[in-house]
N, C-alpha and C positions, 0 to 999 in steps of 0.2 A: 414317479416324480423325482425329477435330480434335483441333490442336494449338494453343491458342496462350500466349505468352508473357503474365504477369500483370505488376505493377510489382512490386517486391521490397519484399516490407512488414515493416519488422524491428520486434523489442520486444528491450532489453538486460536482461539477467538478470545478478547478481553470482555468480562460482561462487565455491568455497571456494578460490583461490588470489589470488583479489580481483578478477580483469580481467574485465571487461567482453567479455556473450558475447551474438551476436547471433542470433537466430533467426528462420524465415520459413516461407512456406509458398509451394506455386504456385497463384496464383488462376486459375482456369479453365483450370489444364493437366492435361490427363489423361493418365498415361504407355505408355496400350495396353494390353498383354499380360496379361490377370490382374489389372488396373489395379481400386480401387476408388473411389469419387468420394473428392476430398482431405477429409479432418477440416479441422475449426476448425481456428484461428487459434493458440485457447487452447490445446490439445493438441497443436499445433506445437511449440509452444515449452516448453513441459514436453518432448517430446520431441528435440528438437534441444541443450534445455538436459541432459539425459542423454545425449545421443549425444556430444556435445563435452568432456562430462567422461570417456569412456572406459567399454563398455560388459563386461558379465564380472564375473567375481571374479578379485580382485587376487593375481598372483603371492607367495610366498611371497618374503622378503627379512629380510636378517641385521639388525640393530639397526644397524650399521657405516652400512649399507647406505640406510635408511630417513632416519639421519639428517644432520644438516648438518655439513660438516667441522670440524674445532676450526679449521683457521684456512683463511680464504679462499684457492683455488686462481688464480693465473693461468689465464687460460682464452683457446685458441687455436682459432675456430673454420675449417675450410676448406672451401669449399663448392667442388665440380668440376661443372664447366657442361659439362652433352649426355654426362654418363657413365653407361653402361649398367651394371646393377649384374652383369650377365657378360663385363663388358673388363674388369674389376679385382677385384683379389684375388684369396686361395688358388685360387676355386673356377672363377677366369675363364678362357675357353676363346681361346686361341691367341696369348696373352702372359702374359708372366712380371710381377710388380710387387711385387717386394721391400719396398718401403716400406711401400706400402699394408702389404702380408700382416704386415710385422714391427708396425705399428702395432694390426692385427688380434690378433696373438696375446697382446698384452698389455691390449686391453680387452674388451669384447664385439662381438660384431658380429652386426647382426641381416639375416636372409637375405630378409627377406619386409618391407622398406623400402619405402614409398611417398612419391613426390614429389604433392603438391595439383592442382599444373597442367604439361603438359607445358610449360613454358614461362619463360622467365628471371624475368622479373621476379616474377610473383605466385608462382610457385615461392620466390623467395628473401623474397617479402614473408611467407607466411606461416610461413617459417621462424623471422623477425623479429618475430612480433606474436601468434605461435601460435593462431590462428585459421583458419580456411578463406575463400576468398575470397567467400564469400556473405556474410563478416563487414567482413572488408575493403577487398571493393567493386576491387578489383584483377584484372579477368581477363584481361587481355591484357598483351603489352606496350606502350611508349609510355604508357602512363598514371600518375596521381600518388598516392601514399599519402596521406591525407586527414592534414591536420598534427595530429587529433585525437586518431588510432587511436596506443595505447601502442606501443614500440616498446621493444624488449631495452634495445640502446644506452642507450639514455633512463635503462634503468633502475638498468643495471649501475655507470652514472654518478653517478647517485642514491647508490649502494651503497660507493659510494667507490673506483669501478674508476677506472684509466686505458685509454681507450677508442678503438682506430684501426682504420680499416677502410682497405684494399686491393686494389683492383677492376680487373679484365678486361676490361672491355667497357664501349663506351657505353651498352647495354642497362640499364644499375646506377646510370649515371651521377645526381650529387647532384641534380640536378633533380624527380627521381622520386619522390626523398622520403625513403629508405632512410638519408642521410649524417647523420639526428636524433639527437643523443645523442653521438656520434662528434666527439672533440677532433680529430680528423686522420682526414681523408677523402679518401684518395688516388685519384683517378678518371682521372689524367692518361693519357692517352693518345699517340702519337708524330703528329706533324703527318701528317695528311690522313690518318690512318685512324680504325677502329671499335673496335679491340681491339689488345691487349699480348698478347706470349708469357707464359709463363709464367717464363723467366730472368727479365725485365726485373721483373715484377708482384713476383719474392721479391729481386731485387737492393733493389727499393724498402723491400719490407719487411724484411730482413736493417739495411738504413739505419735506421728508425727504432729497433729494437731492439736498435744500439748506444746509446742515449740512455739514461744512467742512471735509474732512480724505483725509489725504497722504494713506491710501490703496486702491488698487483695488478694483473694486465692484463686486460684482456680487447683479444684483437685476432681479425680477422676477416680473412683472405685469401680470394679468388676468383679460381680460374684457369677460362678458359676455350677453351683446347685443342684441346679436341676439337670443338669447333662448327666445322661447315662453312664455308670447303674445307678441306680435312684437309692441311696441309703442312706435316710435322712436320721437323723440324731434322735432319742428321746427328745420332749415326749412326744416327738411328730411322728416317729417311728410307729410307735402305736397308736395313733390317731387316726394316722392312716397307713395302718398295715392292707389294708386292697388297694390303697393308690399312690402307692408310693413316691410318685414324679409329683403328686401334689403337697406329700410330705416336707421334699426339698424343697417347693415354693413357701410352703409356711415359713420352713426354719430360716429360710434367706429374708421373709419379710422381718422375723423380729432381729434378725442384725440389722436391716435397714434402719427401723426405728434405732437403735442405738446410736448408729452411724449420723442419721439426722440431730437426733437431739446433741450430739456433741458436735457436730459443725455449724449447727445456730448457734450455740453457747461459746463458742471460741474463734471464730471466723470474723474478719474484720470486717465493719462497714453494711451495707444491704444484704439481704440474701438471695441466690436467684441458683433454683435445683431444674435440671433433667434428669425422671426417671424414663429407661427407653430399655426394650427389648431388645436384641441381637439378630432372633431369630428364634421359631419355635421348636415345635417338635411334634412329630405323627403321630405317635399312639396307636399307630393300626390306620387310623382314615386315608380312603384311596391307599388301602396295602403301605404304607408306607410306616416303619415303628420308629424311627428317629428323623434325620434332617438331613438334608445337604442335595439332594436327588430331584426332587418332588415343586411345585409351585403352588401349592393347595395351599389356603388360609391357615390348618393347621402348623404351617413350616413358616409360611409369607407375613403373616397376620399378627404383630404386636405391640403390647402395650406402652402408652408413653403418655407423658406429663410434662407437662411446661409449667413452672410456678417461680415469682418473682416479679419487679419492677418493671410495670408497662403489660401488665400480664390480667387479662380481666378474667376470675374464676368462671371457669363453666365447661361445657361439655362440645365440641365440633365435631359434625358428623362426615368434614370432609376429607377424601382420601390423600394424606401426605407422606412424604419418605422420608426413612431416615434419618438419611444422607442432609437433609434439614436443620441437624442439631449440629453443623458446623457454623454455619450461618447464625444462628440462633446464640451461640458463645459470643461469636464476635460483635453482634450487637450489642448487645448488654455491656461488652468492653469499650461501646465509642467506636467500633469499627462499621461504615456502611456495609450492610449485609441485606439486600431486599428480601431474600428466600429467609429471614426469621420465623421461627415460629410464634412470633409475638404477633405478626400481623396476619399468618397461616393463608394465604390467597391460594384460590384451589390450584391444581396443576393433573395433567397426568400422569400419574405416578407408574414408574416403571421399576423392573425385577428381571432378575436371571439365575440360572442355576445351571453351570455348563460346564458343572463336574462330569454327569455321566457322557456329554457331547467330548470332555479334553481326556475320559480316563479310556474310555471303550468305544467312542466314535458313533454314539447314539445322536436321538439328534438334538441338535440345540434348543433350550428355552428360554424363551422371554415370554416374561407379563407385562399388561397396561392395566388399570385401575385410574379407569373414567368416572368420574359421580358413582354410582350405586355397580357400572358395570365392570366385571371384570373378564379378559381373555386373555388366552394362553394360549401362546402359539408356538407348538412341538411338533413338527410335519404335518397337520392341521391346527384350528384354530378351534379353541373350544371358548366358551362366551357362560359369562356366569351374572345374576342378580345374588350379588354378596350379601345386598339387604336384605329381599324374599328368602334367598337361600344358603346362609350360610356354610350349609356344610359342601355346598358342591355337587349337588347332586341331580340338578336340572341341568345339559349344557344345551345354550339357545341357541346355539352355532346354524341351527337348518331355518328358523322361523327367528332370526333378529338381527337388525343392521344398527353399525356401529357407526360414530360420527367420523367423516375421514380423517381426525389427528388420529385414532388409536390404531385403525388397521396400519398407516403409516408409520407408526413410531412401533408397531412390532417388526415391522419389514426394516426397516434401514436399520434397528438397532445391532451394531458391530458385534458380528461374533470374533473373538479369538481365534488364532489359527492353533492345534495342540503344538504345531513344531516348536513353537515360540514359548508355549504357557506352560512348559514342563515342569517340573520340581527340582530345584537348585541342586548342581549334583557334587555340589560341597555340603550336602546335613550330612553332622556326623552321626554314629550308630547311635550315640543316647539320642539323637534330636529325630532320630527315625523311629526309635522305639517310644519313647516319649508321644509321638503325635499316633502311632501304631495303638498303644494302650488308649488313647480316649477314640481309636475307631476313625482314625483318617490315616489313611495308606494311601500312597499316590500310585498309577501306574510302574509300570515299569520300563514302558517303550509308549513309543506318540504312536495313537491307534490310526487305523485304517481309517478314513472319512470315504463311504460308499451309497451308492443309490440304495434307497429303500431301504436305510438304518433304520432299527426299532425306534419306536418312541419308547422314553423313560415309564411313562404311563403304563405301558404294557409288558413291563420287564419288572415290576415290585416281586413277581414271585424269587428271585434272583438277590434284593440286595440284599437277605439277611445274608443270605450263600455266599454272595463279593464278601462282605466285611469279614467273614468268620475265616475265609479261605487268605483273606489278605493279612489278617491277623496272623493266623499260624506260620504262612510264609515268613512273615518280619522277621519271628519269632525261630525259626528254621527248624522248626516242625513239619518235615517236607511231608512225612509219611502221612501226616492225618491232614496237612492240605490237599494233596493230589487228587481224591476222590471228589474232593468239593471244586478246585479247578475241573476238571473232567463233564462235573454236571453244569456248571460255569458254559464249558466250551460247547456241549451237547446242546445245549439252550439258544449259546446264542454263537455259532460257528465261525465268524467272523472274527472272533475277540482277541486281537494280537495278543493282549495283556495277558490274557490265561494263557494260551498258546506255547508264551515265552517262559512265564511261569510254573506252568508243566514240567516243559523240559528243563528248565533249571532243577528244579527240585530233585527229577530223575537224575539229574546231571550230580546234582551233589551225594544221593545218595547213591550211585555207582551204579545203575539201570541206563549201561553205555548205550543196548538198543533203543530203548523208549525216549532216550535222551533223541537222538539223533531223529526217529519217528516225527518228534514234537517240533525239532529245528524245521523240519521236512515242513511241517505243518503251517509253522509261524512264515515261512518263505514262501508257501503257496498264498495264506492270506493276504501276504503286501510283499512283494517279490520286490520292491524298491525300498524298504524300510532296512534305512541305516543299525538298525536298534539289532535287526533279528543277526545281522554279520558280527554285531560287538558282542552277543551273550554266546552265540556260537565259537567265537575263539575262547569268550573265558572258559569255557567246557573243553576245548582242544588243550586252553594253559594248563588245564587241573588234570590231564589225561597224560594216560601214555605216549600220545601222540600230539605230544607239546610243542614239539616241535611245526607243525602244520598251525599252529596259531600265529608264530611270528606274524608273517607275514598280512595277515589280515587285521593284527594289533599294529603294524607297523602302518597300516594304511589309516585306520580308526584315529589312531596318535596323529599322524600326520594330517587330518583333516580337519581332527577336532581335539587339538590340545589340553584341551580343561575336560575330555570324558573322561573322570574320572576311574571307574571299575576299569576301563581299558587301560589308564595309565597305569595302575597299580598291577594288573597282572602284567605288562611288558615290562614293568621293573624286574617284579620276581621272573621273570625268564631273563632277563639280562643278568641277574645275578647266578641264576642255574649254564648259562654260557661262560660264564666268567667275565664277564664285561662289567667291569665292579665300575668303575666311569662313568659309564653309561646309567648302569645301575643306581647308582648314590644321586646324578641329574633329576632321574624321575623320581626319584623317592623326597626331592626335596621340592621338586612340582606339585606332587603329590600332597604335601604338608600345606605347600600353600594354598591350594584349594578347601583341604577341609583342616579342623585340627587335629595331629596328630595325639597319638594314646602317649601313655611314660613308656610300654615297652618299643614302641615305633619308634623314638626317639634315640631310648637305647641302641635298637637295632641300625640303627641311622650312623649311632656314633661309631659303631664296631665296625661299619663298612669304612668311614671316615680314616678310621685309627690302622683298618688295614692297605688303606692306601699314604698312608704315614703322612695326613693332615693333622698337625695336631690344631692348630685351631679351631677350624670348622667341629672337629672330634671334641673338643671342652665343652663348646656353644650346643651340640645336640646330646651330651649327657648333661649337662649345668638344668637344661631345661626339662629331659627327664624327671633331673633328681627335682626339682621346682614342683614338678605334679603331685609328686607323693613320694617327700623325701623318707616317710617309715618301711618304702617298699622296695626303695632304690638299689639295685644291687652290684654298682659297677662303680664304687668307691677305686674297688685298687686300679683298674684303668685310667681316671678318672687322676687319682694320686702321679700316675706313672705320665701320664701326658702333661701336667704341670711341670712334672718334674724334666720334661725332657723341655719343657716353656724357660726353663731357670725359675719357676713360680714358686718357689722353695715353701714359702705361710701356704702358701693353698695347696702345696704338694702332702704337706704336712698334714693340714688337718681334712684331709681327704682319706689318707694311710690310717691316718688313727679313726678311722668309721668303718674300717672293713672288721668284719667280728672273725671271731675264734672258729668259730665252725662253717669258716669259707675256707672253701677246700687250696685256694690257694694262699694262705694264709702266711706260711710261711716266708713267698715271695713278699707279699706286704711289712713283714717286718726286714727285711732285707734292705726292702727301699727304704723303709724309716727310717734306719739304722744312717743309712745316706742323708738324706736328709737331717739329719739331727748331726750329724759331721759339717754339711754344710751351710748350716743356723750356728753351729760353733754352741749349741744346747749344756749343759753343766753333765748332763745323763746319758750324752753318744756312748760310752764308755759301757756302761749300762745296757743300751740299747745293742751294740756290737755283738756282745755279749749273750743277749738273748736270742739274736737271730742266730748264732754259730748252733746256740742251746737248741733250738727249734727248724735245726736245718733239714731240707729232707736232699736226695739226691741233686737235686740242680742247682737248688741257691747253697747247697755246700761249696760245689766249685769256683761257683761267683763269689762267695766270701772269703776264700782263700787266694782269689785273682784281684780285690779290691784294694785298690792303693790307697782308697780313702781311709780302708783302716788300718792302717801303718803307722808307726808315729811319724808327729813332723812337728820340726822345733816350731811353726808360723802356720796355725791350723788357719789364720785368716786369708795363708795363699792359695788354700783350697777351694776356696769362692769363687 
């Protein structure tokens, strides 16, 4: 069966809520089983533009119910990261969660809840934007919400909400895109980690919501807990010392409670809460022990609540997304929203998870969840009764047919292309390591898309292997990655990622044959892949044979100016030519792609200062000394380019931060000494004095050559 990926070709349509819906189709992807060749373009989008509006006849609902409250509700949304919708609540199996459950019985709660993507971020984007990530363009983590796509925040803001978000993880971090609309975007995290418990995340927000306002709120909390490794606090720790991932959901449930009784008690006006899942987590079912790979109900399947104004308490057994509780705000705000959760009208609910399709070139997946049925279609189609069978374990795929929206809405739904869905190659090291420690590592080149790619399904033996091996790589522990790439590569031979990865690693740690082996390798598997030409010169840049990079960094640069690893090593070889010009251009490209370190900058200014800019040379150490002026150590530089500015104050107290045990110490007082002649100081005299005292071979002669310390009847003509 051929497979391959098409570009993602959208057309926007208005629906009757106003926003902007996008729709696609897959160009030359055929889904296998029963598959028929894809429709136009045009009947995509009429079809997509139905599927997105919610498919069925709309629930019956009370007038109360239907419409918009007399006066706007404060609205508290909480989102819980990697919670299984059977760890919590009434119905969950081998913990107790009082919050939750007392939160349950006072709104609705729906049993057959779907998250968009196993996975943080486009999980929570299109919670934000109520779209699907074919609309969004979000399917991984590490990547940026486009500053175009509406976002809730935005709106509710608009609406005349007060609006603060409250975040767990770097994964959310404002970077990403999600902090739009939000007066107060709390992402702070505790030095040198990735994520917050969930005490600290409601201590924060408990603080802001002693702040008085006559406005409505709308606030957003994210705890994230239960993500791997599971070490939840006394006394959950020992409660559940054998199940620890349930430990984490306890300890999250009683900050909930916290969190709720102080947004009722100080929140203006009505109240109106969503609790809602992210996304779950495997534990082992269908091989799978955490998220982001997989479409199983384990990972797809979570918990949510809808409670407040126009909201009749009970329980709905039909299958809805997400991506609903965008809609679902803007109602409650006075905004037309049909897809509310207040009215919940069935629909087909759809899912994807096209990390292992964007990282390794497996093949892509999407789910539909029809009534009771669900299918997954990853180079066949596997068909599930989620109500008979929860865990997955009967597929009807040979003995049962689907109604024609589902086989459709898995065939047209748009895959990404990887050339396009890469990982921004402006994250700087902490935002790589940062997303590296909670176990999201992106590729490192767009993988090969070929006939007869694995399904994700039948590669679980493999992803504890990927993370553990991506981990170490981040972390440039080549030696104890290599062997894990190797059984990586052996498994699945196709795999550009490990391929490149290999040989890098070899490449770093000085295994010039094996490097070159692996290059050999990565070239056979995609002989047109741009990626494997640009890690191959960085390996020539770092080699004795640096020279044979130029030119292949010159073509890289020249094609694609913002790759960044290729710009940064054609600096440093511009600088090893002596082409300081040349060199200081890319280095300042370079910055503007990602941000640079304090020593980058320093290093920025020295090339500045040695092409005797003094400007440019103050603006790249000023900013240095700005990162971490206790570490900064190019004062007397720093002092001496002012001083060549006429900047005499800033010359000044630059010279006086260089310490005594800087080896060029003596020159620093030499210049003070100047400087304090040409401030016309009560102390030059003084200071002349100590520099002659403290002179070593070079600033002796220059102090004996200095006219400024000479007398003169009119020190003010020295200026």
């Amino acid at each position: 069966m051929s497979r391959k990926a098409g570009s993602l070709q959208t057309t926007d349509r208005r629906s009757a809520d106003g926003l902007e819906r996008t729709a696609g189709g897959r160009q030359g992807w055929e889904p296998g089983v029963g598959s028929r060749k894809p429709h136009g373009l045009a009947a995509a989008v009429v079809y997509w533009a139905m599927l997105v509006a919610g498919c069925g006849t709309a629930e019956h609902t009370s007038p109360q119910a239907a419409g918009t409250p007399a006066v706007r509700p404060s609205i508290l949304l909480v989102t819980l990261d990697t919670t299984r919708a059977d760890s919590i609540g009434p119905e969950a199996i081998g913990i107790q969660t009082p919050s939750f459950n007392a939160l349950a019985a006072r709104g609705v709660r729906f049993r057959q809840a779907y998250a968009t993507v196993p996975e943080t971020l486009p999980s929570h984007v299109s919670m934000m934007t109520g779209v699907y990530p074919a609309s969004h363009a979000v399917h991984e983590n590490g990547r940026s919400l486009s500053a175009t796509q509406p976002v809730v925040a935005d709106r509710l803001r608009q609406a005349g909400y007060r609006t603060a978000a409250f975040v767990s993880s770097f994964t959310l971090a404002r970077r990403f895109g999600l902090a739009r609309g939000f007066e107060t975007y709390d992402d702070t995290l505790p030095a040198g980690a990735a994520e917050r418990a969930s005490r600290d995340t409601t201590d924060s927000a408990l603080a802001y919501l002693s702040q008085p306002s006559a406005q409505p709120l709308f606030l957003w909390v994210h705890y994230f807990d239960p993500h791997y490794p599971y070490t939840p606090p006394e006394p959950f720790r020992s409660q559940f010392s054998k199940t620890p991932y349930l430990g984490e959901v306890a300890a999250m449930d009683a900050q909930l409670a916290r969190l709720v009784a102080a947004f009722e008690q100080r929140a203006q006006g009505p109240i109106a809460m969503v609790i809602v899942g992210d996304h779950g987590e495997g534990l082992g079912d269908h091989g799978e022990a955490l998220h982001g790979n997989l479409l199983y109900q384990s990972t797809m399947h979570v918990p949510l609540i809808v409670l407040g104004p126009g909201v009749t308490p009970g329980v709905r057994d039909a299958p809805v997304s997400t991506r609903r509780v965008f809609h679902t705000l803007l109602d409650w705000a006075g905004v037309p929203a049909p897809l509310s959760l207040r009215r919940a009208e069935p629909e087909v609910v759809v899912g994807e998870a096209m990390k292992p399709f964007l990282e390794y070139g497996w093949q892509p997946q999407v789910m539909t969840v029809d009534g009771r049925h669900k299918s997954i279609l990853a180079g066949r189609v596997e068909i599930y009764d989620v109500s008979a069978d929860p865990a997955e374990a009967r597929d009807l795929s040979a003995n049962d047919s689907l109604r024609p929206a589902v086989p459709r809405a898995l065939r047209d739904y748009p895959v990404p292309s990887p050339a396009t869905s890469r990982p921004p190659e402006n994250l700087d090291e902490h935002a790589r390591r940062s997303l590296a420690s909670l176990g999201y590592v992106s590729a490192t080149a767009t993988p090969e898309v070929r006939k007869g790619a694995p399904r994700p399904a039948d590669m679980v033996a493999l992803f504890d292997v990927i993370e553990k091996a991506s981990g170490l790589f981040v972390a440039e522990e080549y030696a104890r990655a290599i062997p894990l790439l190797g059984r990586i590569l052996a498994a699945d031979p196709f795999n550009l990622d490990a391929a490149l990865r290999l040989a890098t690693a070899h490449s770093s740690l000085g295994h010039e044959a094996k490097a070159i082996e692996m290059f050999k390798k990565a070239a056979a598997i995609s002989p047109k892949s741009p990626d494997v030409g640009v890690y191959l010169a960085l390996h020539l840049a770092r080699s004795r044979q640096w020279e044979q990079a130029v030119p292949l960094l010159e073509a890289v640069v020249a094609e694609s100016p913002d790759r960044l690893p290729a710009v940064e090593a054609l600096a440093s070889i511009r600088e090893r030519q002596g082409r300081m010009d040349e060199a200081v251009a890319l280095r300042r490209r370079v910055y503007a792609l990602r941000a640079p370190t304090r020593a980058e900058l320093a290093g920025l200014g020295e090339l500045e200062m040695g092409l005797g800019r003094t400007a440019p040379a103050m603006d790249a150490f000023e900013r240095a000394r700005a990162l971490d002026p206790g570490r900064f150590t190019h004062d007397l530089e720093l002092g001496l380019l002012y001083l060549d500015a006429r900047q005499f104050t800033e010359a000044r107290d630059a010279l006086d931060r260089v310490p005594q045990s800087h080896p060029e110490f003596p020159m620093a007082l030499f210049k003070r000494a100047q400087v304090s002649v040409l401030l016309n100081e009560p102390d030059r005299a003084a200071r002349i004095a100590r520099a002659r005292q403290r002179a070593d071979a070079t600033t002796r002669e220059l102090i004996a050559r200095e006219k400024l310390f000479q007398p003169s009847p009119n020190p003010e003509s020295r200026r």
